[in-house]
N, C-alpha and C positions, 0 to 999 in steps of 0.2 A: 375450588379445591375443598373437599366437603372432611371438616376434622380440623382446617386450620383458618386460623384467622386471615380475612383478606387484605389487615394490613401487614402480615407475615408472606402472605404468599407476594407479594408484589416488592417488600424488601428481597427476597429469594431470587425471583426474577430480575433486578437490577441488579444482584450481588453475582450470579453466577454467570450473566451475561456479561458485565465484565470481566469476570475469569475467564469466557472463551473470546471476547472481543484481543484483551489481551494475549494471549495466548498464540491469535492467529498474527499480532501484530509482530509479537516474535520471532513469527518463523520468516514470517518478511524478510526483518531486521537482521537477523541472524547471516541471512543468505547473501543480506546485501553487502553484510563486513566482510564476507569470504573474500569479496574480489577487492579488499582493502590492503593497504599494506599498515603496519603498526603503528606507523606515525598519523597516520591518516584517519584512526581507529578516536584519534582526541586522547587526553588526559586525564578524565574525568573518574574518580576512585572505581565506582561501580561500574563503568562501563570498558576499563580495565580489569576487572576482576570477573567480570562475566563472559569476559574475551578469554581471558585466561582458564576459566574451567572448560568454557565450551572448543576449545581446541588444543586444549591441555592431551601432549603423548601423540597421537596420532591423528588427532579429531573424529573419536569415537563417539566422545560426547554428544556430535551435533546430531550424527542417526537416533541415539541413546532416547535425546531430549524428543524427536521427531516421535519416536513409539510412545514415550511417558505421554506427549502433551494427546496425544490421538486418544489415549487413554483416561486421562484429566478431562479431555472436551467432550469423550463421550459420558464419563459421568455426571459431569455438571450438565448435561441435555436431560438425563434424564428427569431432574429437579423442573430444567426450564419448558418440559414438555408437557409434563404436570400442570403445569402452571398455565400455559396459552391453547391446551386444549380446552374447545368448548365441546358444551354434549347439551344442546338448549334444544328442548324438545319444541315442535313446531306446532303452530294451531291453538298455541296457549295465549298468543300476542307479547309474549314475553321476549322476541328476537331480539337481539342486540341494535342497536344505533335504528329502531325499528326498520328494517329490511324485510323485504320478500320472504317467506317459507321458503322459496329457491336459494336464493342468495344464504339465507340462513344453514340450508343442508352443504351448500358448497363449504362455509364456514367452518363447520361442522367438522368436516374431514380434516382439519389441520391446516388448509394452505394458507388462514391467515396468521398463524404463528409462524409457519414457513417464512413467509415474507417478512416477517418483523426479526424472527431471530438470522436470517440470511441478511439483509442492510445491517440492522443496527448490533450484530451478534460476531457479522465476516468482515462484510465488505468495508466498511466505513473505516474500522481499524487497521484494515491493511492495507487501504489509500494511504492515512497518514505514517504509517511505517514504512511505505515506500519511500515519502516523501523526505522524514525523518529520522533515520535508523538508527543515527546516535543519540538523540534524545530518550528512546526506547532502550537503547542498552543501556543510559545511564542512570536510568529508577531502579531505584532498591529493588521494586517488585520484579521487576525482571529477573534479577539475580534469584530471587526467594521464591520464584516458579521456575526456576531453571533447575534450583535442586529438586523441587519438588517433583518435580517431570523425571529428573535422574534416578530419583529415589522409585517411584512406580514402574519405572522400568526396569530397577534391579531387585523388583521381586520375583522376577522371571513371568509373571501374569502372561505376558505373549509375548514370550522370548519365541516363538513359534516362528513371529515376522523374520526375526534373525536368518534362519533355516529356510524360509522361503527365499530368501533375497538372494542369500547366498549362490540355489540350485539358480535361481536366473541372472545371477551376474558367472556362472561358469558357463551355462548354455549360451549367453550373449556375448561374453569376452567382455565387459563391463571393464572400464578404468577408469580410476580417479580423472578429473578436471587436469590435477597438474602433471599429468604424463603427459598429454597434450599441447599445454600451453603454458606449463610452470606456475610458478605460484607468483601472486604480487609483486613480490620484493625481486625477485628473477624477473618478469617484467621488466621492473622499473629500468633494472639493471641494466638490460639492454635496449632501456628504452621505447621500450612497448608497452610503457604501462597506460591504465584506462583513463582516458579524457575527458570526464562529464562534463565538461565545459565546452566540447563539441558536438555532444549529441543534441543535445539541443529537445530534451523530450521532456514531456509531464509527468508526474509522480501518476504511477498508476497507467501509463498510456504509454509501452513503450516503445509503440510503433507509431506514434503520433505527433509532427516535431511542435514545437511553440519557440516563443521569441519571450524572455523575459524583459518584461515593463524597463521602459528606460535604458533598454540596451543600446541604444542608436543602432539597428538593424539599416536602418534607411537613411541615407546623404539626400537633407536635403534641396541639394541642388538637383537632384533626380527628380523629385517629386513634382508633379502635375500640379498643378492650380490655377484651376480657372479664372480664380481673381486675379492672381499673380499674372497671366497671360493676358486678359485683357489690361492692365493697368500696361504691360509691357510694349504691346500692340500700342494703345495711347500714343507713349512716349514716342517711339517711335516714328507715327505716326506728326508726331508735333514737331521732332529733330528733321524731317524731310521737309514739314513745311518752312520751316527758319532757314532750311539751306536751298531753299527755292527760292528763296525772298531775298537772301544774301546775293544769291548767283545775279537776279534782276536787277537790286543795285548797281552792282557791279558794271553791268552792262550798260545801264543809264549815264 
């Protein structure tokens, strides 16, 4: 990045990829306390107080936060684009990790920032915020890019999204989650509330089941073992011949 130092540009890049790492890890988190009920939300100062603005009134807030943060991620890309864009002219031997002229012009185009800023920029943060979601609402920063998010979007910038949504939630007939299936605490109430303890699925995977370690999934008196059957086989074998031997006496 030509005008700025490259130990500035590379603080920029770790500083604003964490703004959008974070950011996506919130929307995770956010989504995943909807199907919470308040007790279930934990105790914890900021993770209460981030609950409380983002569903404060009608939970306006959480679309609110959804347009600011789209708005925040996209301007911190454009710092981090600056930044993992190359432009290395070829035929000079100066390719990076020295690579092909080929490999070099693929480069070139962006898809290796692509790939860096999509793992370590998306995905990686919103594994752990699946996995995590309270620990995510209960960092300050969460709280302090919640407003921030609220705030960008109550400059009206693309109050526009509003006005679209709107014409396709009338054309579709669109309803809230809880006309359909009530909310949490209505759940609970009648006893339909959510089970994570039976789904049985991996953070990030949620069509995919897993057994967590040390569950005792498996009795093992079920279980197969070939040592275990030959040793069994033995005995057995040994208890026929003793009562072979018994019966012969006997008769003698």
């Amino acid at each position: 990045w030509e005008g700025v130092p490259n130990g500035v540009a590379v603080f920029l890049f770790f500083l604003f990829m964490s703004i959008v790492g974070f950011l996506e890890a919130m929307q995770i988190a956010f989504f995943a306390v909807t199907k919470m009920t308040k007790d279930e939300r934990g105790d914890h100062y900021f993770a209460k107080k981030t609950c409380h603005l983002l569903f404060k009134g009608k939970g306006r807030n959480l679309p609110s936060f959804m347009i600011g943060r789209q708005l925040c991620v996209t301007l911190c890309f454009f710092i981090i684009a600056r930044v993992t864009t190359l432009n290395v002219e070829t035929g000079t031997g100066e390719n990076i990790f020295g690579v092909s002229d080929a490999i070099q012009n693929l480069f070139n185009t962006g898809l290796l920032g692509a790939f860096v800023t999509t793992i370590l920029g998306s995905i990686a943060w919103q594994l752990v915020a699946s996995a995590f979601p309270i620990a995510i609402l209960a960092n300050p920063l969460t709280y302090v890019l919640l407003v921030f998010c609220l705030v960008l979007e109550w400059t009206g910038i693309v109050a526009g999204a509003w006005v679209v949504a709107m014409i396709n939630k009338k054309i579709r007939g669109f309803q809230r989650d809880e006309v359909y299936i009530g909310t949490p605490e209505e759940r609970a109430a009648k006893g339909d509330a959510d089970k994570d303890d039976k789904l049985l699925v991996g953070a990030g995977h949620p069509r995919i089941p897993v057994q967590p370690a040390g569950s005792g999934e498996f009795d093992l008196e079920n279980v197969d073992d070939d040592d275990s059957d030959g040793e069994d086989e033995t005995n057995k074998n040994e208890e026929e011949t003793t009562t072979d031997n018994e019966e012969a006496a006997e008769k003698v």
